[in-house]
TIPAFI-233500 format. One record per residue: residue in three letters; x, y, z of N, C-alpha, C in turn. Coordinates in steps of 0.001 Angstrom, whole numbers. Layout:
REM residues N
(vexba 'ALA',(X,Y,Z),(X,Y,Z),(X,Y,Z))
...
This chain:
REM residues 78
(vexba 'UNK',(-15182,-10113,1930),(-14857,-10425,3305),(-14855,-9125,4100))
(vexba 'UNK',(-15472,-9192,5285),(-15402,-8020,6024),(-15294,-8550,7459))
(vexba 'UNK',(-14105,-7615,8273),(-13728,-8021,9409),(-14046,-6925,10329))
(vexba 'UNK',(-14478,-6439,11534),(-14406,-5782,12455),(-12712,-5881,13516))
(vexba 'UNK',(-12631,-4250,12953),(-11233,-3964,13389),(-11393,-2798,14263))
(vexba 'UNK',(-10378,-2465,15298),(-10612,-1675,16275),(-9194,-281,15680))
(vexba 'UNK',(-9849,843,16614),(-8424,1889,16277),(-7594,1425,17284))
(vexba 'UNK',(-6397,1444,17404),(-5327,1400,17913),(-4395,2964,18912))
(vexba 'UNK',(-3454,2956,19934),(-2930,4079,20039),(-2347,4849,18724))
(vexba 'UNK',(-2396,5954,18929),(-1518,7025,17899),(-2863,6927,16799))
(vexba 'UNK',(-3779,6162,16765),(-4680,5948,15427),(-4073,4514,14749))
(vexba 'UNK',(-3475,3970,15176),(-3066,2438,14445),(-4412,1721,13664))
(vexba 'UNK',(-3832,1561,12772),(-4735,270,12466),(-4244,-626,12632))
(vexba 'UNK',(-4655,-1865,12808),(-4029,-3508,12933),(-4437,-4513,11664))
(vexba 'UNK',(-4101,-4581,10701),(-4785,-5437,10144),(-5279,-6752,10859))
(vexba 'UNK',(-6290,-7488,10473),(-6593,-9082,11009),(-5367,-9994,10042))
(vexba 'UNK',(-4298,-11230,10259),(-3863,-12075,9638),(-4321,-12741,8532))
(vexba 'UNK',(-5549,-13264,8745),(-6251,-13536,7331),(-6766,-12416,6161))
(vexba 'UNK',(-6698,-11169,6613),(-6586,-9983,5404),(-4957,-9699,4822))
(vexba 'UNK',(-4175,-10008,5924),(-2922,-9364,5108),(-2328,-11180,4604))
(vexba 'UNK',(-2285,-11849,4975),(-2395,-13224,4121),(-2983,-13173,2867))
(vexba 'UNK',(-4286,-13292,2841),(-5200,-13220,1678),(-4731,-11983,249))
(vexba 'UNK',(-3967,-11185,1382),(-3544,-9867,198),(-2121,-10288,-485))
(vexba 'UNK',(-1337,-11017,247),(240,-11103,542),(645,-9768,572))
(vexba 'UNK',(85,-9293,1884),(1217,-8144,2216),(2141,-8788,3004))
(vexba 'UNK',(3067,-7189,3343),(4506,-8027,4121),(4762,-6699,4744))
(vexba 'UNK',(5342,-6455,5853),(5534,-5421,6735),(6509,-4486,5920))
(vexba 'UNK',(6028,-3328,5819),(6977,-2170,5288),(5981,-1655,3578))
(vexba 'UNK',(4870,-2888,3002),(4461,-2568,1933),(3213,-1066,2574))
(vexba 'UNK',(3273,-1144,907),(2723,253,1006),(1180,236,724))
(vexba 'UNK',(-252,1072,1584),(-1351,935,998),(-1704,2263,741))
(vexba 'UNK',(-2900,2536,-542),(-3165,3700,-155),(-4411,4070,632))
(vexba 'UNK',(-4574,4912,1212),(-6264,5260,1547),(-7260,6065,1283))
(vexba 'UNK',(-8481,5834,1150),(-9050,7076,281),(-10352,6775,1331))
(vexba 'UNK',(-10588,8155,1092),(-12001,8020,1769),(-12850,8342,626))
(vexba 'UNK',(-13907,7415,422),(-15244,7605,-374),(-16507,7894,630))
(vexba 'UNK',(-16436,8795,440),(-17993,9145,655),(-17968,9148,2090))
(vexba 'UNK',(-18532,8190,3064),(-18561,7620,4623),(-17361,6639,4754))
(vexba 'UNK',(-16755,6392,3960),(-15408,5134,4078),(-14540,5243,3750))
(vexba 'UNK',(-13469,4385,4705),(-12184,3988,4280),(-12191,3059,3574))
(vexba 'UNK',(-11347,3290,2195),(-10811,1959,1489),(-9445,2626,1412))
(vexba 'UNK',(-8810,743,1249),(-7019,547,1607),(-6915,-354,324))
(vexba 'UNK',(-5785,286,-236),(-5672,-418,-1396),(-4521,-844,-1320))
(vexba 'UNK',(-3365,-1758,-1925),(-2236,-2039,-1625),(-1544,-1580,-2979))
(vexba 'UNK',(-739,-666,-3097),(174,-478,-3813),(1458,-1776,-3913))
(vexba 'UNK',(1498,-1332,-6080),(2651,-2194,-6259),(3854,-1867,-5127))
(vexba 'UNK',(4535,-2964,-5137),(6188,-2921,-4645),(7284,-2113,-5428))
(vexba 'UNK',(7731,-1053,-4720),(8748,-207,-5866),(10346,-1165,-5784))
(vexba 'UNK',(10562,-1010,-7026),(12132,-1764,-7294),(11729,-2772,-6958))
(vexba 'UNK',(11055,-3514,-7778),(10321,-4886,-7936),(11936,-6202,-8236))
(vexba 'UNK',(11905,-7118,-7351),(12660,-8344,-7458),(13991,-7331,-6771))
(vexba 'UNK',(14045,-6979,-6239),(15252,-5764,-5606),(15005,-5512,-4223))
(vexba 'UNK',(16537,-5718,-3226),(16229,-5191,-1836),(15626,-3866,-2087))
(vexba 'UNK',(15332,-3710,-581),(15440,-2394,-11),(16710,-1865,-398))
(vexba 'UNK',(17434,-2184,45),(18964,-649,-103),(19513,-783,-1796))
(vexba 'UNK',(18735,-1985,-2252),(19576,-2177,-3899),(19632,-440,-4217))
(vexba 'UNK',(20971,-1280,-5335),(21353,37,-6721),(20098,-10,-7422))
(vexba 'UNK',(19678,1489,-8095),(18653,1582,-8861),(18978,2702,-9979))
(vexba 'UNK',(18379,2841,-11044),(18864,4082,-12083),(17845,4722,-11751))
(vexba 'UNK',(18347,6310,-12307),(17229,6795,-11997),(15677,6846,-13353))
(vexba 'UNK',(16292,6513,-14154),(14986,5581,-15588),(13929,4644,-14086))
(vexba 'UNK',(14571,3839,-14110),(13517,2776,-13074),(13036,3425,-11570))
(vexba 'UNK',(13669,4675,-10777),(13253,5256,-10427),(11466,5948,-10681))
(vexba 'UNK',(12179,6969,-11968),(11229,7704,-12631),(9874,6857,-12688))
(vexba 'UNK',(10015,5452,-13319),(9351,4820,-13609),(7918,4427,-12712))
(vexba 'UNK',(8930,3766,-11574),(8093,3572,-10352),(7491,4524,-9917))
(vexba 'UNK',(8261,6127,-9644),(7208,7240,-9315),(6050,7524,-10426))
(vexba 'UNK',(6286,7352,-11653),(5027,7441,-12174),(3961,6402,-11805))
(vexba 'UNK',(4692,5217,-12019),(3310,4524,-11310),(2782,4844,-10146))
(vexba 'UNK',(3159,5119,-9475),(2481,5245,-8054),(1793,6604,-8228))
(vexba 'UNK',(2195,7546,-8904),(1369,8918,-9406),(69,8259,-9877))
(vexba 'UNK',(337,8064,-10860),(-985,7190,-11597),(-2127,5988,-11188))
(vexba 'UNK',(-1494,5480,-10079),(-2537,4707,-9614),(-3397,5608,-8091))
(vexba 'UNK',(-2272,6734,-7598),(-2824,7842,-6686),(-4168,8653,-7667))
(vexba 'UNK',(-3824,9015,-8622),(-4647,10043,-9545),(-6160,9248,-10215))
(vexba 'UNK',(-5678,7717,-10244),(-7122,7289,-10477),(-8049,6537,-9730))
(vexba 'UNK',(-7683,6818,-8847),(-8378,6736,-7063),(-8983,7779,-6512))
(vexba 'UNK',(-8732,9205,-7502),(-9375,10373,-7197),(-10318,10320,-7511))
């Protein structure tokens, strides 16, 4: 699927509704971006402190955890 999207002030992007539907994003998730070559690609990173608010208690084991993942899915996007 490919949509024609415009830049926004400040550089915004807007997603279209039927891309962030189709993805189940939700306002506040996280994507990453990489440029290949001539392009942007947006990838959506897991959710950190998965089944957990925002302000929940967390250890720092499940901390650690989550920052590695997100290391690791940054590093093989390089």
């Amino acid at each position: 699927m490919s949509l024609v999207i415009r830049v926004g002030r400040k550089y915004a992007l807007y997603l279209p509704k039927e891309i962030v539907e189709k993805l189940g994003l939700r306002e506040g998730d996280r994507l990453l971006l990489s440029i290949r070559g001539n392009e942007l690609v947006l990838r959506p990173l897991p959710r950190l402190f998965k089944e957990r608010s925002y302000w929940a208690e967390t250890t720092v084991e499940e901390f650690e955890e989550e920052s590695e993942e997100l290391t690791r899915i940054s590093e093989e996007d390089q």
